[in-house]
KEKOLNU-842375 format. One line per field, with one value per residue (C-alpha): residue number from 1; residue in three letters; chain; x negated, y, z. Coordinates in nm, 2 decimals, always signed. Each point is the difference from the previous one (the first is absolute). Example, Ala and Ser with C-alpha at 12.3 -4.5 7.8 and 13.67 -1.06 7.14 Angstrom:
# residues 2
nr <- [1_2] .
rest <- [Ala_Ser] .
kette <- [A_A] .
x <- [-1.23_-0.14] .
y <- [-0.45_+0.34] .
z <- [+0.78_-0.07] .
//
This chain:
# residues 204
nr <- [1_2_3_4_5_6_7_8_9_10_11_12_13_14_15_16_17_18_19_20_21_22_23_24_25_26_27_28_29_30_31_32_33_34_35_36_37_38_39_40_41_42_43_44_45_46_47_48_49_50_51_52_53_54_55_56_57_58_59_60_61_62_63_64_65_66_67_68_69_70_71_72_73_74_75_76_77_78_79_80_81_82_83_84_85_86_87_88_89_90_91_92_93_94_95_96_97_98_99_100_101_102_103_104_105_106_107_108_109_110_111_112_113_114_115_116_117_118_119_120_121_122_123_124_125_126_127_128_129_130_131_132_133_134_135_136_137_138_139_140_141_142_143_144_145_146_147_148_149_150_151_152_153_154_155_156_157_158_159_160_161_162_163_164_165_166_167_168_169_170_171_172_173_174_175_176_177_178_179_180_181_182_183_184_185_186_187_188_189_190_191_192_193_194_195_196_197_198_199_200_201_202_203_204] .
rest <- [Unk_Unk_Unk_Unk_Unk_Unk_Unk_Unk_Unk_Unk_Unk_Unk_Unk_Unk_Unk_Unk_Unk_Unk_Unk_Unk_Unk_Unk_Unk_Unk_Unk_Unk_Unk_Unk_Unk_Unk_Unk_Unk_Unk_Unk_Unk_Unk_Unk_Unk_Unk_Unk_Unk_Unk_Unk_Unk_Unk_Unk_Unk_Unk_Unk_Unk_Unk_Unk_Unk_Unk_Unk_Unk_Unk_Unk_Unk_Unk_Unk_Unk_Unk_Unk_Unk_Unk_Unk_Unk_Unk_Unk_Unk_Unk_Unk_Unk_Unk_Unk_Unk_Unk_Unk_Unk_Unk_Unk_Unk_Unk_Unk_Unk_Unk_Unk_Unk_Unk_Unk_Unk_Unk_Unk_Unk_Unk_Unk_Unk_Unk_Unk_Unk_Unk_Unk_Unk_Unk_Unk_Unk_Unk_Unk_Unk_Unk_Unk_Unk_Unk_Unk_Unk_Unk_Unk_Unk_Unk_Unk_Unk_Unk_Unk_Unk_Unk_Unk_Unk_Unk_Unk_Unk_Unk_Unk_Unk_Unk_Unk_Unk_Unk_Unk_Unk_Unk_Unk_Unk_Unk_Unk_Unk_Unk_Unk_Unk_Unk_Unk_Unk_Unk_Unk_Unk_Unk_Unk_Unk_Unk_Unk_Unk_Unk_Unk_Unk_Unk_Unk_Unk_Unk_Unk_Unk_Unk_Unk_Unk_Unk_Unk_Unk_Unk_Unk_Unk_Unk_Unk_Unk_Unk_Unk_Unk_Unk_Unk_Unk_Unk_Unk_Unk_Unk_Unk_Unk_Unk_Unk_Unk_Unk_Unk_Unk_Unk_Unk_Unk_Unk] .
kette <- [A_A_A_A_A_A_A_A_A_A_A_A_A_A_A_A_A_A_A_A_A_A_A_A_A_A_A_A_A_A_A_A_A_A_A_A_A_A_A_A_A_A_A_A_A_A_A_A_A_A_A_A_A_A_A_A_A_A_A_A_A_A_A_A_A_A_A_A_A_A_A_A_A_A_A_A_A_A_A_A_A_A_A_A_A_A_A_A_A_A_A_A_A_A_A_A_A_A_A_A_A_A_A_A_A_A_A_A_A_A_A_A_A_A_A_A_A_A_A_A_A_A_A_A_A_A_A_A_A_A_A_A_A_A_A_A_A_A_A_A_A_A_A_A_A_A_A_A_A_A_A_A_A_A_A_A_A_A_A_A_A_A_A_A_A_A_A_A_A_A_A_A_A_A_A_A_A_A_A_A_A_A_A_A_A_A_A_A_A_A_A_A_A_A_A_A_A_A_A_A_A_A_A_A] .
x <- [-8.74_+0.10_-0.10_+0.02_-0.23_+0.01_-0.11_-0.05_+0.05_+0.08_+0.18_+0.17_-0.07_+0.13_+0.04_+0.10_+0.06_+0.17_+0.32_-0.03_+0.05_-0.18_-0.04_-0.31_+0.20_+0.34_+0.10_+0.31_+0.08_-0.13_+0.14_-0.25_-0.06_-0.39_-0.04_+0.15_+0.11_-0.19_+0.13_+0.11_-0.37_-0.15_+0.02_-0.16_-0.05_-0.08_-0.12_-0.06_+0.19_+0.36_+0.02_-0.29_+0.13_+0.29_-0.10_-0.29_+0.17_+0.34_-0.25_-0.19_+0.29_+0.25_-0.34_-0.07_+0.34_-0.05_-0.30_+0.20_+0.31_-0.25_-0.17_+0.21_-0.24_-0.05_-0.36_-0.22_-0.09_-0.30_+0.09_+0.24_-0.26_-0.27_+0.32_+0.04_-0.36_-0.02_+0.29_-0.14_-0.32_+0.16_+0.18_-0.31_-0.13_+0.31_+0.26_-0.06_+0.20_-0.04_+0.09_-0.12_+0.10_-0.01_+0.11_+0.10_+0.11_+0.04_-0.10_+0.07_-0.39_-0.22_+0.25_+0.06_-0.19_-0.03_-0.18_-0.14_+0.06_-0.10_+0.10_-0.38_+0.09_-0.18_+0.11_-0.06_+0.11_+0.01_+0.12_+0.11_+0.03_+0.17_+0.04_+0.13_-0.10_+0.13_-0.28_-0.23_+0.14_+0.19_-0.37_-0.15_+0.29_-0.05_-0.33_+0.00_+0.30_+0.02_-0.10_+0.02_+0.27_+0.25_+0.35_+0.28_+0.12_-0.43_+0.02_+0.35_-0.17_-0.35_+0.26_+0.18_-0.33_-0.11_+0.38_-0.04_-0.37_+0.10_+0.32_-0.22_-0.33_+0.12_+0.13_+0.25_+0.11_+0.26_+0.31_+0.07_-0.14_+0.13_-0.19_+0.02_-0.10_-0.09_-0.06_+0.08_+0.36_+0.00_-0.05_+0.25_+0.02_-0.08_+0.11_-0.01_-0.12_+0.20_-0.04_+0.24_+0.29_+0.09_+0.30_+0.30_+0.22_+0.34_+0.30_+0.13] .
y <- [+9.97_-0.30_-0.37_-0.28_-0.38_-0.34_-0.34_-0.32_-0.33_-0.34_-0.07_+0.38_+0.36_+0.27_+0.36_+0.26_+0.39_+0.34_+0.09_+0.37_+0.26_+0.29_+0.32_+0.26_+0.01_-0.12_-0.37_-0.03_-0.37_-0.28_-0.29_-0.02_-0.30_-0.01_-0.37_-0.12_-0.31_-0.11_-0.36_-0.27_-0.06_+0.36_+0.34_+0.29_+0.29_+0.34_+0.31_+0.31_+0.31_-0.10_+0.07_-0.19_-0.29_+0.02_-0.02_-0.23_-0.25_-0.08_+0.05_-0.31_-0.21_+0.05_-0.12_-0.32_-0.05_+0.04_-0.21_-0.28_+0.08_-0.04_-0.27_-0.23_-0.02_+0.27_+0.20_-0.14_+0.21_+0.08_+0.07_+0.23_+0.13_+0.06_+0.10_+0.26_+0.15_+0.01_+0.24_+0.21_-0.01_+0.12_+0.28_+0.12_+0.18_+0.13_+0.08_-0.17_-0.17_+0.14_-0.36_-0.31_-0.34_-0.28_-0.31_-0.31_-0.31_-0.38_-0.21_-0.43_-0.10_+0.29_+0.05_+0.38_+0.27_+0.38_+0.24_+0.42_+0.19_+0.41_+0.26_+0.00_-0.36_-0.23_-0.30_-0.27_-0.26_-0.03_-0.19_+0.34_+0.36_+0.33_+0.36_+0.33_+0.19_-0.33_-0.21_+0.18_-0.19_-0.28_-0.15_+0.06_-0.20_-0.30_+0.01_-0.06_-0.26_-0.15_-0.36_-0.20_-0.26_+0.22_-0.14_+0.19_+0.09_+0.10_+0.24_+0.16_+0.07_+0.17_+0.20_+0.12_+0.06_+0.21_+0.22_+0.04_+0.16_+0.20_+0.14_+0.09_+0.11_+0.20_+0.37_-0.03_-0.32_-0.18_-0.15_-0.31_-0.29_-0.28_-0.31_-0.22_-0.34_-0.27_-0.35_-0.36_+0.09_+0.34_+0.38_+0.14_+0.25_-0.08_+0.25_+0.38_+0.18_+0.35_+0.22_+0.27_-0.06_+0.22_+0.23_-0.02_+0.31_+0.01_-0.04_+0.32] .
z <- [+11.55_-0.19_+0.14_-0.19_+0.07_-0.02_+0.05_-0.11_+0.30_-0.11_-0.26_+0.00_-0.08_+0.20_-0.09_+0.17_-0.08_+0.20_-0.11_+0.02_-0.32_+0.04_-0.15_+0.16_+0.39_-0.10_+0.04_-0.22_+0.05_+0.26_-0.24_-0.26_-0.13_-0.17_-0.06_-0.32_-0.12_-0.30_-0.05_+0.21_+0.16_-0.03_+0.20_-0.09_+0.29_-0.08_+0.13_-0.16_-0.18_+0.02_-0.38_-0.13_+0.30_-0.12_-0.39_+0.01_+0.15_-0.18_-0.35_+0.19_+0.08_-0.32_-0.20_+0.27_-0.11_-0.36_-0.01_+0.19_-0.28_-0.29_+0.11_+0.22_+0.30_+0.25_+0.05_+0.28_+0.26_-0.09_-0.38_+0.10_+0.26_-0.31_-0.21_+0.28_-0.01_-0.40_+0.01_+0.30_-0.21_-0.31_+0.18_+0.18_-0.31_-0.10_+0.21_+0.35_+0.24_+0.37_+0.13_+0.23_-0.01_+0.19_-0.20_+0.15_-0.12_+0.01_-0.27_+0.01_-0.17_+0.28_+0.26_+0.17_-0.09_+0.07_-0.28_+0.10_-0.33_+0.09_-0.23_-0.18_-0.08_+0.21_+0.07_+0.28_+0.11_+0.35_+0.32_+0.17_-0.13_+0.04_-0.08_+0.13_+0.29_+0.17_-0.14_+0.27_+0.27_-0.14_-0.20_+0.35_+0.21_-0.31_+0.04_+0.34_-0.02_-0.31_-0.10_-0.32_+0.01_+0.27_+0.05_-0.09_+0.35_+0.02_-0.25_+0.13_+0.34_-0.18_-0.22_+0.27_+0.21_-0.33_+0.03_+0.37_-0.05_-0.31_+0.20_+0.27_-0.12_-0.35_+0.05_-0.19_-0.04_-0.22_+0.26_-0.20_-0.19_-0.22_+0.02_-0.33_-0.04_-0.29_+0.00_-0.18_+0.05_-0.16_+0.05_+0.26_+0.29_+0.32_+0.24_+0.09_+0.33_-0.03_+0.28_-0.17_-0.23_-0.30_+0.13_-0.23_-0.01_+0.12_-0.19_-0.15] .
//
């Protein structure tokens, strides 16, 4: 039941993902974080097998750091979005990664962009996109609401439509969402909308 999208508005990328780790009908955390920080202008949000998540994307951003080591200069988003699919595509014949991703990033020379990478490898890039059972409702509410070149406060009120519809119109539905954002000044998160918090045990 895993929900994870994103757009691109002007000058920014936002992505956002459910927080919710779950195992057949047992939720063990609501805290889950599924969008990593590549490099200082570059998210990467997942869904997928928590494993192969889990796996696929550190491999991804220890080598966007190692290129960037090597080199001196970091990957552009859209290298590290065709670095991306090479290594799904490698995997696919071999032992293959059950992941999605949704790659977003900011880049001085082209501005924001968002990237669809699916777990056969294909690759897009695109000006909105999403996966999970989510993506039945929250590609419908963008496509109704979305426009190229939304302001940031824009794109918070069509993500927020998109968590309202999922909440109400998927059976079982995740509770919260982190909302992540990247522009000129950097990748950083933007906010959360929890509706349950993770209970911590008493002290013994």
């Amino acid at each position: 039941m895993e929900c994870v999208f994103g757009l691109v508005g002007n000058g920014f990328t936002i992505v956002v993902a459910d927080t919710s780790a779950v195992h057949s009908i047992l939720v063990h955390k609501s805290n889950e974080d599924k969008i990593m920080k590549l490099d200082s202008h570059k998210f990467i949000a997942a869904s997928g097998e928590p494993g192969d998540r889990v796996q696929f994307t550190e491999y991804i951003q220890k080598n966007v750091a190692l290129y960037q080591f090597r080199n001196g200069i970091p990957l552009t988003t859209a290298a590290a979005a065709n670095f991306m699919r090479g290594e799904l595509a490698t995997a696919l014949r071999k032992n293959p990664y059950s992941v999605n991703v949704l790659l977003a990033g900011y880049d001085k020379e082209t501005g924001p962009s968002l990237y669809y990478i699916d777990y056969i490898a294909t690759l897009h890039k695109v000006d909105k996109g999403a996966f999970g059972y989510g993506a039945y409702f929250s590609l419908s509410m963008m496509d109704r609401h979305y426009h190229s070149g939304m302001s940031v406060d824009e794109a918070i009120d069509l993500v927020d439509k998109c968590i309202v519809e999922i909440k109400s119109r998927l059976v079982v539905a995740p509770p919260n969402f982190v909302i992540k954002i990247v522009d000129k000044d950097g990748a950083r998160e933007y906010a959360w909308r929890e509706s349950v918090k993770d209970a911590h045990a008493p002290p013994s």
